[in-house]
C-alpha positions, -999 to 999 in steps of 0.1 A, spaced: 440 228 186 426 205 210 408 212 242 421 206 272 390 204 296 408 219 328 430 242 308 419 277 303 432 312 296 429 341 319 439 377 311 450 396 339 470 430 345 490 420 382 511 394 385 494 363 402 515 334 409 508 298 410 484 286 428 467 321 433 428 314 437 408 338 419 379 357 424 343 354 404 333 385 379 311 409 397 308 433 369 315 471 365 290 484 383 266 465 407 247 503 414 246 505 376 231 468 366 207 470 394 196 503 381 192 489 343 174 460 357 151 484 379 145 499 346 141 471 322 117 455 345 94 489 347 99 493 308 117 527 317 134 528 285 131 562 276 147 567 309 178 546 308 184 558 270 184 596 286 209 583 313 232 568 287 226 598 267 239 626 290 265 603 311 302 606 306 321 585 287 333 564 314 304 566 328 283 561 298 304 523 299 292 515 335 255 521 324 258 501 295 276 471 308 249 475 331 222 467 306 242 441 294 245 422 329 211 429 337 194 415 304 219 382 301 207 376 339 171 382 330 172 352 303 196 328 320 178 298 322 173 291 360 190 261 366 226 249 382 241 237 344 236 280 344 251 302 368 250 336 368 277 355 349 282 377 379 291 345 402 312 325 380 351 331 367 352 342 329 378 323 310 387 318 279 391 278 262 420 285 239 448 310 236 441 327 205 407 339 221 428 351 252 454 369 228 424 386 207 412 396 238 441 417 252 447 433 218 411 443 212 405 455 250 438 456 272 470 476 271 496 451 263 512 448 299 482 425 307 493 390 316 480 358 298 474 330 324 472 295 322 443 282 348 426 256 363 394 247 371 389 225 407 349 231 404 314 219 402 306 236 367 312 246 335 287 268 310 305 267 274 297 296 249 315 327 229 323 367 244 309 378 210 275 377 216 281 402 254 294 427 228 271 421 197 245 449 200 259 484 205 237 499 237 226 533 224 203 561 233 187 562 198 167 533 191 167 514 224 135 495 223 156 474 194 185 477 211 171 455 240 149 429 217 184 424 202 204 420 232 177 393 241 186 373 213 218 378 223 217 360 255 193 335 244 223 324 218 250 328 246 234 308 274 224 282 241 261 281 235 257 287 201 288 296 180 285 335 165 286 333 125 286 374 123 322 370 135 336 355 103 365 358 90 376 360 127 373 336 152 351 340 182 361 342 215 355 314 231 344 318 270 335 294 302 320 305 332 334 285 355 320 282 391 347 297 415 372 275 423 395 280 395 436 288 404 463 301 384 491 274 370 513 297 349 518 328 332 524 327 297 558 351 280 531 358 248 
């Protein structure tokens, strides 16, 4: 399927309508990311492994995507062709990555959305590496090293080959001026 450079795909529970503006990804958990990034940047592994270790299951999910944020941040390259993840819209480039999406992670009452993009920037790469390393107490020193690569190959672009035979989800970050055209009865 061919790309459509202001077409994008959006999965969303509420119903937006057209021309609904909407809003960059913050994460989970600010409290939780800064803490992870508190604690990467001290090397207080043994610490943030015991927090994800005794937290709650929900909980447990805050810390970790947390760690996640917090270490794709730390190796974003510093420059405007790479804004953060947490100031940017996530999208996805075609709507098989969109459906994938909302049956892996979303009940199916979530909406697909056609949107566009009105901004400044555009950062082209694939979900699959935010979700390649599993975050665990045991063995977090590797854990993190891992996750580094991780983000190195996200903010690279590069397409994820430990996803064959499926196709990876393609995602854009766009800057924050992206609006809703349609939704899609899929």
């Amino acid at each position: 399927m061919a790309l459509d450079s202001n077409r994008y795909y959006k999965v969303l529970s509420p119903r937006f309508t057209p021309g609904y503006a909407l809003r960059q990804y913050g994460g989970i958990c600010t409290g939780c990311r800064k803490q992870a990034a508190d604690d990467l940047s001290a090397g207080r592994l043994e610490e943030l492994a015991a927090r994800i270790a005794n937290a709650t299951t929900q909980d447990r999910e805050h810390i970790v995507n947390g760690v996640i944020e917090a270490i794709f941040d730390e190796v974003r390259p510093r420059d405007p062709l790479h804004p953060s993840r947490l100031r940017t819209v996530h999208v996805f480039r075609d709507i098989e990555s969109a459906l994938t999406f909302r049956a892996r992670w979303r009940p199916p009452s979530y909406r697909i959305y056609v949107v566009a993009h009105e901004g400044m920037y555009r950062h082209d790469s694939y979900m699959d590496w935010t979700n390649h390393t599993p975050v665990v107490p045991t063995g977090i020193d590797e854990a993190v090293r891992s996750l580094r690569n991780d983000a190195a190959e996200y903010w690279r672009g590069s397409r994820p080959t430990f996803t064959a035979p499926n196709q990876p989800l393609t995602e854009s970050l766009l800057s924050p001026s992206v609006r809703v055209v349609e939704a899609l009865n899929v």
